[in-house]
C-alpha positions in Angstrom: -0.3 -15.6 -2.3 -1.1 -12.0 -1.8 -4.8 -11.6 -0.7 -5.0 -8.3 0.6 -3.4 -4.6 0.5 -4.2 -1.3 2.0 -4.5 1.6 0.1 -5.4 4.5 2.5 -4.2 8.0 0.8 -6.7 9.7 -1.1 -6.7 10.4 -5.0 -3.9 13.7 -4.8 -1.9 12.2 -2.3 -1.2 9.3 -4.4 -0.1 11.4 -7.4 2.5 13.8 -4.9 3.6 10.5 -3.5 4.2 9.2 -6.8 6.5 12.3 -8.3 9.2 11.3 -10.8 11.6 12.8 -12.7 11.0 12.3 -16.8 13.7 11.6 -19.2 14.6 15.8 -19.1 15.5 15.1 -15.9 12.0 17.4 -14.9 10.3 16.4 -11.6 6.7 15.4 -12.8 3.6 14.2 -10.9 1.6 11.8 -12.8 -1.9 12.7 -14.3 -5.2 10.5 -13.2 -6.8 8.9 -15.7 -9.7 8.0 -13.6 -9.9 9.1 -10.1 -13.3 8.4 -9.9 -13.3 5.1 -9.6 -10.6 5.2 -7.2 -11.7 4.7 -3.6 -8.7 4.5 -0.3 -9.1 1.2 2.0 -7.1 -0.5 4.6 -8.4 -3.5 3.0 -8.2 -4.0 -0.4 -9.2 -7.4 -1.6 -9.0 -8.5 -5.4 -11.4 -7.9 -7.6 -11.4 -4.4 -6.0 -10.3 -1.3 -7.9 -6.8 0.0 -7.0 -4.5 2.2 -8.3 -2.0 1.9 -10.6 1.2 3.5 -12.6 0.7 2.7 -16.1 3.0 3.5 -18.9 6.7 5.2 -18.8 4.5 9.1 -18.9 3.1 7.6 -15.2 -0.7 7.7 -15.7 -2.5 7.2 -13.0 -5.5 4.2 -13.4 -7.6 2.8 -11.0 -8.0 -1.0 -11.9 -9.8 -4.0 -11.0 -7.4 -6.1 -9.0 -7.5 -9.6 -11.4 -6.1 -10.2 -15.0 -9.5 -10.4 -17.6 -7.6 -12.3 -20.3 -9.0 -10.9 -23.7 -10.6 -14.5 -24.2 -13.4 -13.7 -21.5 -16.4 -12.4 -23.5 -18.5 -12.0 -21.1 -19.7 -8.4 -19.4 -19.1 -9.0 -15.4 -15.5 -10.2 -14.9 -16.4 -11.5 -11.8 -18.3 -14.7 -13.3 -14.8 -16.1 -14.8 -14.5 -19.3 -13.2 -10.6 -18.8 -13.2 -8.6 -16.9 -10.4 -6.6 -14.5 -11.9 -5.4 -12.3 -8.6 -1.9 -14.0 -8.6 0.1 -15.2 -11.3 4.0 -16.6 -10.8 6.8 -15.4 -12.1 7.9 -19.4 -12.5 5.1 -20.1 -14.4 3.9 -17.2 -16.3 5.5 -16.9 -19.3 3.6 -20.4 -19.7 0.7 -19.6 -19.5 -0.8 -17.7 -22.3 -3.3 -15.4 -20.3 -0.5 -13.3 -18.4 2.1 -14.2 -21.4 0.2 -12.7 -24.3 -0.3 -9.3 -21.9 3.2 -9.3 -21.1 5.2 -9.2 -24.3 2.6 -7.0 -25.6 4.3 -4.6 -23.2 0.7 -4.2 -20.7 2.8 -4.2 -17.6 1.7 -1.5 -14.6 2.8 -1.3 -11.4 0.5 -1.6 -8.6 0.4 1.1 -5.7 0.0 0.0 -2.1 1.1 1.2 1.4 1.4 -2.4 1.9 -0.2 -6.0 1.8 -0.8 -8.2 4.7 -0.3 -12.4 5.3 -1.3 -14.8 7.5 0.7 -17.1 9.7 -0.5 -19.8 11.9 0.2 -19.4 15.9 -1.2 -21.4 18.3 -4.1 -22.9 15.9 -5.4 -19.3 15.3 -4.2 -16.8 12.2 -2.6 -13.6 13.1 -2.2 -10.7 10.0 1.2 -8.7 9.8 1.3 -6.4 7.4 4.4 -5.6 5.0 5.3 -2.5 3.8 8.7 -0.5 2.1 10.8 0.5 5.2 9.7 4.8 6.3 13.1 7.3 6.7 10.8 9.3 8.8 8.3 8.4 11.6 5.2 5.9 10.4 2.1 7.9 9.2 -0.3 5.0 8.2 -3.4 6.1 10.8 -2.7 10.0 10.9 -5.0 11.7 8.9 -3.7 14.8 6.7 -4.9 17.2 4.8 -4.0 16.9 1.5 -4.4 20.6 0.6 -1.8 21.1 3.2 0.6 18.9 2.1 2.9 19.8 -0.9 4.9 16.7 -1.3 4.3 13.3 0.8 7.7 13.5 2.6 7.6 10.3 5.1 5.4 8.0 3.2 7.0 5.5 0.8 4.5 3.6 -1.4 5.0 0.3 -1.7 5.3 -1.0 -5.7 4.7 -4.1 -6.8 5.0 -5.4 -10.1 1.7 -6.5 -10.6 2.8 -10.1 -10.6 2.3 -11.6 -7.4 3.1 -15.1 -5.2 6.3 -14.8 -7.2 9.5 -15.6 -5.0 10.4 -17.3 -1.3 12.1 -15.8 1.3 15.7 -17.2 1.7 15.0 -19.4 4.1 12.5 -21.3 2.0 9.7 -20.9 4.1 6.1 -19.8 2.6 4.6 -17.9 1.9 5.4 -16.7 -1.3 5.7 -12.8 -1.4 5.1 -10.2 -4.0 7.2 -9.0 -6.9 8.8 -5.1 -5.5 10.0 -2.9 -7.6 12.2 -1.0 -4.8 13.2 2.2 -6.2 12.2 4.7 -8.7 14.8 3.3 -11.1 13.3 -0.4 -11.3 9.8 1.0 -11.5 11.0 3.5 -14.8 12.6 0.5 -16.2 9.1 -1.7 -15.9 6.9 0.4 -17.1 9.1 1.6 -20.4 8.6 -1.1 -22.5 8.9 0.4 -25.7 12.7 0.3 -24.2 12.8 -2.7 -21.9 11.2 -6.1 -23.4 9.6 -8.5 -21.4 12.4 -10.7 -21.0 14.8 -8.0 -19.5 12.0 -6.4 -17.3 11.3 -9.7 -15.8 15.5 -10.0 -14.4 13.7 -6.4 -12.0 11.8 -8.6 -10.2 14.5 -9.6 -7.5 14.0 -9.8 -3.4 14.8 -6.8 -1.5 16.0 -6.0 2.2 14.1 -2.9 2.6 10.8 -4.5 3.9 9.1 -4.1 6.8 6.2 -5.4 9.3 4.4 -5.4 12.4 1.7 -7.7 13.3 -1.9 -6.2 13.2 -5.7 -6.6 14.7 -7.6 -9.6 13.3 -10.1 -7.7 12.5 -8.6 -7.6 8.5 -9.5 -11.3 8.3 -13.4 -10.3 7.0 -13.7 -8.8 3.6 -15.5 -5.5 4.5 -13.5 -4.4 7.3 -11.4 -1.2 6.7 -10.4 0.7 9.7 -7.1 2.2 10.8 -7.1 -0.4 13.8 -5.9 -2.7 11.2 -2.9 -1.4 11.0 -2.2 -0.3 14.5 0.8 -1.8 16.4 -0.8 -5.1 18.8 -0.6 -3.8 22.7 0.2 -7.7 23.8 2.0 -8.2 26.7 5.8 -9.7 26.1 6.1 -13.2 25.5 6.5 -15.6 28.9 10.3 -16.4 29.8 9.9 -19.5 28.7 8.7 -18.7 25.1 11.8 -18.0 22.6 12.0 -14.4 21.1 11.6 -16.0 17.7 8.1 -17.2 18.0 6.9 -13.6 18.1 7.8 -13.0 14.4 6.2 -14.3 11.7 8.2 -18.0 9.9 9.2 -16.2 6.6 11.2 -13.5 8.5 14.9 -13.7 7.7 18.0 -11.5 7.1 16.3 -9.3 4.3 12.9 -8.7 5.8 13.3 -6.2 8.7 10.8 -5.8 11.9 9.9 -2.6 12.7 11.6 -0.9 16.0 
């Protein structure tokens, strides 16, 4: 289950980061519908508004992180008794509140420099965070001036499918991670679905070896923390000789998941 994300470029960083070539073969940047209501975190939590690629023209949305089924009637969204910040790829073609969205074509992709998970140690529970793999050196806690920057060279957005808790690592151990649509190509292909129907866009959704992560501070584990110490590599000292190298890493690693150097 995927709880949290951080989403820490601002409003025009997120649209250069996001350029994409059209069916002209043009390179675009996609339009904000809504910047507004968009707000950067290192801790996004659901319910929270975070941005999104909507449609195959890329609009920019910032949305409420939760499905409100069209059932829900009432004005808050936040007094529906069901949890909607998940869904399975299993299972949701079963259920009618994510199925009815989904061959009606409402799929999005969700923008993220990553999420973070939980994994037992010790009796206590350390965050890693997992992110898309950078070519150039890591950025997360550097600020920049967007004004500055013409392109975001060295940041790669992670983008997810909007469906979450969808697939295991090979090994079979949990938790269950995110759908990632690794590559400009699978993303194009999701959000055309005037073109791609449901059934074909769901075959996208397929594990990928170019993730990363590092563990992180703690402090992520309360709702309203958001600092860039979240995401800062932990100074612990090396394990003792007689600890294995393996219990450093978190017990879904496996051959395509890939720690940071």
């Amino acid at each position: 289950m995927c709880g949290r994300t951080a989403v820490t470029l601002g409003a025009d960083r997120i649209r250069r980061a996001c350029a994409y070539h059209n069916n002209r073969g043009e390179r675009k940047y996609p339009e904000w519908q809504n910047a507004d209501k968009y707000i950067s975190s290192f801790n996004k939590s659901p319910q929270s508004n975070s941005p999104n690629a909507n449609s195959s023209e890329r609009i920019l949305v910032a949305m409420r992180w939760g499905l409100v089924p069209s059932w829900f009637k009432e004005t808050d969204p936040s007094k529906m008794q069901y949890n909607t910040s998940n869904c399975r790829s299993d299972t949701m073609m079963e259920k009618f509140c994510y199925k009815i969205p989904l061959l009606k074509g409402k799929r999005c992709v969700v923008l993220a420099d990553g999420y973070y998970e939980w994994q037992q140690h010790n009796g206590q529970k350390q965050p890693y965070f997992f992110y898309f793999a950078q070519t150039e050196q890591e950025t997360f806690t550097k600020p920049e001036m967007e004004d500055e920057v013409e392109d975001s060279k060295g940041r790669k957005l992670l983008t997810m499918a909007g469906i979450f808790d969808c697939w295991e690592p090979q090994n079979g151990a949990e938790p269950l991670m995110p759908a990632i649509l690794d590559g400009d190509e699978a993303v194009k292909k999701w959000l055309d679905f005037a073109e791609i129907p449901a059934e074909a866009a769901l075959h996208l959704i397929q594990p990928t070896e170019n993730i990363a992560f590092h563990p992180v501070s703690t402090i992520n584990t309360k709702i309203n923390a958001s600092s860039t110490v979240m995401l800062n590599w932990l100074k612990n000292k090396g394990p003792k000789k007689s600890d294995k190298d393996e219990d450093n890493l978190p017990k879904w690693s496996s051959q395509f998941i890939q720690t940071s150097p």
